[in-house]
C-alpha positions as CSV (number, residue, x, y, z in Angstrom):
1,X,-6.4,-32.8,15.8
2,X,-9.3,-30.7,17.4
3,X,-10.3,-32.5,21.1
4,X,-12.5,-31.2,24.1
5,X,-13.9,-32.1,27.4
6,X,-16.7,-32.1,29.8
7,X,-15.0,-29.8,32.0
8,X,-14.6,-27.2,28.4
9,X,-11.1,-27.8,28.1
10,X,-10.1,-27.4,24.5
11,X,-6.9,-28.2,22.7
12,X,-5.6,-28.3,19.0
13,X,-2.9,-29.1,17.2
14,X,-1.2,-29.8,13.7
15,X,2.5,-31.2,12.9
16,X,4.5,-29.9,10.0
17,X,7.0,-32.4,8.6
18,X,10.1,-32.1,5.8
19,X,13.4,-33.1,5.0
20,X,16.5,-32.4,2.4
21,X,18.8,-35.2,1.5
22,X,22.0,-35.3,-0.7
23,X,24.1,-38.4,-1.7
24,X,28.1,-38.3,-1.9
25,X,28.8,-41.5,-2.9
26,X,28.4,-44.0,0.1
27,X,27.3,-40.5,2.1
28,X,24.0,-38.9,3.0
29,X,24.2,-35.0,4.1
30,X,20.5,-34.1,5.2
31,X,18.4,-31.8,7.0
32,X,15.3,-33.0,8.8
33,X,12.6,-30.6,10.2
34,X,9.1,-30.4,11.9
35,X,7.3,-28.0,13.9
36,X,4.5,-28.6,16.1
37,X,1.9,-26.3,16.9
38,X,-0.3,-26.9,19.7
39,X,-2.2,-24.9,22.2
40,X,-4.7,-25.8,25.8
41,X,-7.1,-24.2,27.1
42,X,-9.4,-24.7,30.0
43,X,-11.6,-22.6,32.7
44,X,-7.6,-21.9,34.9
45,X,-4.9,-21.2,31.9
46,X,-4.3,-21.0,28.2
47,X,-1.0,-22.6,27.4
48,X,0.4,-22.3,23.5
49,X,2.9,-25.5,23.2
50,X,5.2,-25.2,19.7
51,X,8.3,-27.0,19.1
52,X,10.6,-26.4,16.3
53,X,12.8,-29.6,15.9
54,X,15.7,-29.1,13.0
55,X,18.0,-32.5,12.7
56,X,21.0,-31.8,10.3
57,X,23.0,-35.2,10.3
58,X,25.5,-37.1,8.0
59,X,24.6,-40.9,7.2
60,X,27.1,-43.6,6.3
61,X,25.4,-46.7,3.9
62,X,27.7,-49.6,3.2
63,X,28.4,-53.2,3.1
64,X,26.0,-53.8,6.1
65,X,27.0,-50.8,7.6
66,X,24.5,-48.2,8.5
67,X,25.7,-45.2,11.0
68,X,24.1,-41.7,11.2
69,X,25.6,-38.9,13.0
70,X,23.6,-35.9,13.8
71,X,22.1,-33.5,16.3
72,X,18.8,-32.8,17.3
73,X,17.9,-28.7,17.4
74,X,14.8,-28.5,19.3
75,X,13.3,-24.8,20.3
76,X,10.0,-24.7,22.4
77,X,7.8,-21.3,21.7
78,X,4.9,-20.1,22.9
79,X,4.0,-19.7,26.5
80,X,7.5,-20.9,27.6
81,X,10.5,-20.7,25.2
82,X,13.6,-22.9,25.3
83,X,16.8,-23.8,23.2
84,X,18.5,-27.3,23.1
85,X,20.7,-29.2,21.5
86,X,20.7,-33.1,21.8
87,X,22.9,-36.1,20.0
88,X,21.4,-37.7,17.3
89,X,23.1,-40.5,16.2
90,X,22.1,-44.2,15.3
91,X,24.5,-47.1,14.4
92,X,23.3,-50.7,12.6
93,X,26.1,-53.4,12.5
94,X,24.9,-56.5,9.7
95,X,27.1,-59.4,11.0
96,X,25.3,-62.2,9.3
97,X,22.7,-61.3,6.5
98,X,19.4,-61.9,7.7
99,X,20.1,-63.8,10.5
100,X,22.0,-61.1,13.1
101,X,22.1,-57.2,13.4
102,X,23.1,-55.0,16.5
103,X,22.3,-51.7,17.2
104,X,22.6,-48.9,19.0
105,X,21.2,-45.0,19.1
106,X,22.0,-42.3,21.7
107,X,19.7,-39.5,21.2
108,X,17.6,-36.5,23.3
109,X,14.2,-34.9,23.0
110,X,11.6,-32.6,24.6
111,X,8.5,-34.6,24.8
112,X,5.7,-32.5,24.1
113,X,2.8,-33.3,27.0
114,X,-1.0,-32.8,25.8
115,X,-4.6,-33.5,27.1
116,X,-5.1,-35.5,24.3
117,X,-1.8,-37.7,25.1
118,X,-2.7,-37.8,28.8
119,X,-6.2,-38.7,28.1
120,X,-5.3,-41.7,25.8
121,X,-3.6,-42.8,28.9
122,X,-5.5,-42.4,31.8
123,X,-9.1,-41.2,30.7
124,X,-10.0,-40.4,34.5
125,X,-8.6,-37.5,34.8
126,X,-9.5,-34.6,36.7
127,X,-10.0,-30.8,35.4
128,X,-7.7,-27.7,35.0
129,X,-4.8,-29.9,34.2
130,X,-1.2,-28.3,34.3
131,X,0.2,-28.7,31.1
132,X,4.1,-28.6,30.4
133,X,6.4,-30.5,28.2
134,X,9.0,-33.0,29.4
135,X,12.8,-33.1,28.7
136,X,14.6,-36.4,27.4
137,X,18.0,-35.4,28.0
138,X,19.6,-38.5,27.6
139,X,18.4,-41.6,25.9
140,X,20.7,-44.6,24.9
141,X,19.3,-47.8,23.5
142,X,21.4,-51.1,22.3
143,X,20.2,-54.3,21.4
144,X,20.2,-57.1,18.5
145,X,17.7,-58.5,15.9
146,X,17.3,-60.7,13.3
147,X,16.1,-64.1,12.1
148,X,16.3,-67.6,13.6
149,X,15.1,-69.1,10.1
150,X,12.3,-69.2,8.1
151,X,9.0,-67.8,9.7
152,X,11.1,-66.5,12.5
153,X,11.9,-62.9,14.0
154,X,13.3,-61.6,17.0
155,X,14.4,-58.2,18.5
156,X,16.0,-57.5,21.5
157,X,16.8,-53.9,23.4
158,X,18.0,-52.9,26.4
159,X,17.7,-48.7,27.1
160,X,18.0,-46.2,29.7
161,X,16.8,-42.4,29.3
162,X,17.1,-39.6,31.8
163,X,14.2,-37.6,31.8
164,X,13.4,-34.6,33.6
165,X,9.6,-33.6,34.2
166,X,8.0,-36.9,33.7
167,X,4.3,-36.7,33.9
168,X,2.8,-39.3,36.7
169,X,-1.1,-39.8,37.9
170,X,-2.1,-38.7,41.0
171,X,-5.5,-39.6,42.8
172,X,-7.4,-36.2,43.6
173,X,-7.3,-35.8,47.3
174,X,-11.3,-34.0,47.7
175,X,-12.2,-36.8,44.4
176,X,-10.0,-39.8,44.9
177,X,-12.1,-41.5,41.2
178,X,-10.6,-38.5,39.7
179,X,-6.7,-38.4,38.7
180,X,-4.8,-34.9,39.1
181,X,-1.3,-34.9,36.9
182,X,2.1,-34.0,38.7
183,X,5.4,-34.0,37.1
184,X,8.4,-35.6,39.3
185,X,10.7,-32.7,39.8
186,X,14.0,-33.4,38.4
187,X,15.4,-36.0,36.6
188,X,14.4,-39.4,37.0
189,X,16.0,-42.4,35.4
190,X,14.7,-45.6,33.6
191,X,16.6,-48.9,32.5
192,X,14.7,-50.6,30.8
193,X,15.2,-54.4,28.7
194,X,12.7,-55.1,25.9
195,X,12.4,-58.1,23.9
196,X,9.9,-59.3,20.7
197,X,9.5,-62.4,19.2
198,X,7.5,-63.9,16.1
199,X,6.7,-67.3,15.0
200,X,5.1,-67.8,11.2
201,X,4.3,-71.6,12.0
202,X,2.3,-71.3,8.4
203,X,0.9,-69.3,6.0
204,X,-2.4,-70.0,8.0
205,X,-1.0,-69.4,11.9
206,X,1.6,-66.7,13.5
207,X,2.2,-66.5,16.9
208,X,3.9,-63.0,18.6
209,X,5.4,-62.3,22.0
210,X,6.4,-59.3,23.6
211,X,8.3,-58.9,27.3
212,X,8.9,-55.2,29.1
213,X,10.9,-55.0,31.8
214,X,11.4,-51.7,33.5
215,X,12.8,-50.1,36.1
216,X,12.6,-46.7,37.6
217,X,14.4,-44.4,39.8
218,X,12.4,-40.8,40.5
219,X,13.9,-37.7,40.9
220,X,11.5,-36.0,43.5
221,X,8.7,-38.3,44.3
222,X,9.0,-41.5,46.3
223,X,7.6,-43.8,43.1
224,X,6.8,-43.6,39.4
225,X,3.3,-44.2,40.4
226,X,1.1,-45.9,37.7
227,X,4.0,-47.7,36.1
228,X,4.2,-51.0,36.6
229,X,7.6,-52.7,36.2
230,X,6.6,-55.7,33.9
231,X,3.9,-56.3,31.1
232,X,4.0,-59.7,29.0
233,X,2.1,-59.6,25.7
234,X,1.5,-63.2,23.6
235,X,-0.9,-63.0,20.5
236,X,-2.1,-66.1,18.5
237,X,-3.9,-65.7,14.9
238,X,-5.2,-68.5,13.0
239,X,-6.8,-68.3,9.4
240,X,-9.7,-70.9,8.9
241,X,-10.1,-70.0,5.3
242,X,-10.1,-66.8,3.5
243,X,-12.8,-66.0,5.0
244,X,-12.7,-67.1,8.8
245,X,-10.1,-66.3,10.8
246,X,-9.8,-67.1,15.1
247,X,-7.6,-65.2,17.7
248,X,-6.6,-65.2,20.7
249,X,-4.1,-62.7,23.1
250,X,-2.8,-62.6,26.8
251,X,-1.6,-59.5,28.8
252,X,0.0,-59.8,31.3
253,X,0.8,-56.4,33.8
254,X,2.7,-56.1,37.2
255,X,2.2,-54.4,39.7
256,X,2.5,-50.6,40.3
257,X,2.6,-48.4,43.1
258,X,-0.4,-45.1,43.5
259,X,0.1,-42.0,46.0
260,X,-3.0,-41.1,48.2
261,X,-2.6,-38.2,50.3
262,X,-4.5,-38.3,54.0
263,X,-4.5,-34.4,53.6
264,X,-4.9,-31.9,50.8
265,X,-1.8,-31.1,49.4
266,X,-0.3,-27.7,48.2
267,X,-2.0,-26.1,45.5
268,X,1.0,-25.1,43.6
269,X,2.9,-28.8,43.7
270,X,6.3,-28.4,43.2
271,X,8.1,-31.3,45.1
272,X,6.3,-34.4,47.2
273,X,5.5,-34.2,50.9
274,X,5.7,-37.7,52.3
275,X,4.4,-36.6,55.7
276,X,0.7,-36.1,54.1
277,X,1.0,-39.4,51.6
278,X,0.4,-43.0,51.3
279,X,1.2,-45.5,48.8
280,X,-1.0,-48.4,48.0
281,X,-0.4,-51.7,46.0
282,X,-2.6,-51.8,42.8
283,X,-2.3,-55.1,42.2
284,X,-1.0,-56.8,38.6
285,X,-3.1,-58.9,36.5
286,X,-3.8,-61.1,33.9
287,X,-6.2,-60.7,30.8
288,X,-6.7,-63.4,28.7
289,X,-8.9,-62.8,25.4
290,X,-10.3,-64.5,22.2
291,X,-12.0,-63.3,18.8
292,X,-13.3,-64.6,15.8
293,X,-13.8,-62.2,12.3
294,X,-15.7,-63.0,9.5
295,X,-15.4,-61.7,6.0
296,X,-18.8,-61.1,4.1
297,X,-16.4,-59.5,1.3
298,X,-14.3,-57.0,0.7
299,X,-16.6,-54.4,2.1
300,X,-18.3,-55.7,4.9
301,X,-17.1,-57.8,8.0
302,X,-18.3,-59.1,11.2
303,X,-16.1,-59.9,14.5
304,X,-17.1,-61.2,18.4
305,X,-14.7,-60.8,20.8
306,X,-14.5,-62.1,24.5
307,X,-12.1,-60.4,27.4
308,X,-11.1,-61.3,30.7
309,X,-12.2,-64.8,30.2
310,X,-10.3,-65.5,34.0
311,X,-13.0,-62.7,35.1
312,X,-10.2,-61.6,37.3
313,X,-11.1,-58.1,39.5
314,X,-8.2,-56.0,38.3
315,X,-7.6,-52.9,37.3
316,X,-4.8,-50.4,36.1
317,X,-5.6,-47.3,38.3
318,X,-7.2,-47.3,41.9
319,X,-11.1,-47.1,41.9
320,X,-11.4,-48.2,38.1
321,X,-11.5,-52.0,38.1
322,X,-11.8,-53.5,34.7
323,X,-15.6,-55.1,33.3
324,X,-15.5,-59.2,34.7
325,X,-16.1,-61.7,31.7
326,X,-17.7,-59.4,28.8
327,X,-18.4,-60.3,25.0
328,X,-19.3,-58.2,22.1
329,X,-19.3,-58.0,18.7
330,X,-19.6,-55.1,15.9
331,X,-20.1,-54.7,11.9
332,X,-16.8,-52.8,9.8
333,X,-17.3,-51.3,7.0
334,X,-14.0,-51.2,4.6
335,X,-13.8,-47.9,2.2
């Protein structure tokens, strides 16, 4: 991808992908590669941000038995340049066909960090952003999933990663409607339970469900500002006819903590100073929407949509509250 800014930031980058696989009878032996390229620019620094990821692994595939074994070779290049070596390894258990699976993965990463990435996130932010990747040093994941019958899914997780360098948002302490990106010094932990559900009630009606609950303990900084501890996600489609079809979705978010400083902090931040910071509430919410789409034919369509129908005043960072009631509607155009 190719992406700017206002402020004449520029950054670019392209992802190379490939793999080698050989079966030994109820064996895999493969090699898995990418590299990322990527560099940043802006008015303060030019970063160049390249990761070489090589994954050779073994893979066992039998009688509902599905275990790979592996680690995960990652070298950073470029402005800064790093060797690791991380577990790889995933494990799926079938205990009753179709109905009940466990697994399990324990794997590591560096997490490459981008304007683009950041952006997507939190489009607030402020200029000559410090750029630099974070590390995923441990990350171990268990759960179940399966199916309760017909028309029925579910997936459950529970998790908790280690990572050192996590990005956070920061309000600007001369801008406060502009957000300055720190990265919590250390390693901070996250346990985390996640859970998915879906009902096919008929061929005309699905319903989905989705719960996050997550909880974090920094390394340097006081909170993980920004990240709220809960989000609740419930989505309901109905098909009219082949042509009509209605929807309509919740969100639900909790609370989160933000960092304001009552005086400017250092200008090469390193590690918090709680004697010049306050935290402040930003309070959860709840976002109730609906939809409607409209097939001319298999070219053309036409949707209205309606958000915030509780015209509640929330928002998901400080100084940025979200648009009360607001309704629109738009034209696709299918190649």
């Amino acid at each position: 991808y190719l992406w700017n800014d206002k402020f004449s930031a520029k950054e670019n980058a392209i992802t190379i992908n490939g793999y080698l696989n050989k079966r030994i009878s109820t064996f895999n032996l493969g090699l898995a590669g990418s590299v990322d390229f990527g560099s940043t620019k802006d008015a303060m620094r030019s970063v160049t941000n390249n990761i070489l990821r090589l994954n050779p692994y073994i893979r066992l595939q039998t009688n509902g038995v599905n275990i790979t074994a592996g680690i995960n070779f990652v070298q950073e290049f470029g402005t800064v340049s790093t060797s690791r070596i991380f577990p790889a390894v995933t494990a799926d258990f079938t205990l009753i066909p179709d109905y009940l699976q466990i697994f399990g993965e324990v794997k590591g990463d560096v997490n490459r960090n981008s304007l683009k990435q950041l952006t997507d996130d939190n489009p607030f932010l402020n200029n000559n952003i410090q750029i630099k990747n974070s590390v995923e040093r441990l990350s171990i994941t268990a759960g179940i999933k399966g199916t309760g019958g017909p028309g029925f899914g579910y997936k459950i997780k529970a998790y908790h990663k280690e990572i050192t360098d996590m990005p956070l948002f920061v309000n600007n302490y001369l801008g406060a409607n502009k957000f300055d990106v720190i990265y919590d010094f250390g390693t901070m932990k996250l346990l985390g339970l996640d859970g998915e559900i879906s009902v096919q009630v008929s061929d005309d009606l699905n319903w989905t469900g989705g719960l996050t609950l997550e909880q974090y303990k920094p390394a340097s900084e006081t909170e993980s500002w920004y990240k709220p501890q809960a989000r609740v996600t419930s989505n309901l489609r109905y098909n009219f006819n082949k042509q009509l079809s209605f929807d309509a979705a919740v969100a639900i978010q909790g609370q989160s903590k933000a960092k304001l400083y009552t005086s400017s902090p250092a200008s090469s931040y390193v590690i918090p100073n709680t004697a010049i910071e306050k935290i402040v509430n930003v309070k959860g919410f709840v976002d109730l929407g609906i939809g409607a789409n409209y097939k001319i034919n298999n070219k053309f369509s036409v949707f209205l949509k309606a958000n915030n129908l509780l015209n509640t005043e929330n928002a998901r960072y400080l100084y940025y509250q979200a648009i009360g009631v607001n309704v629109f509607g738009g034209l696709t155009y299918s190649f």
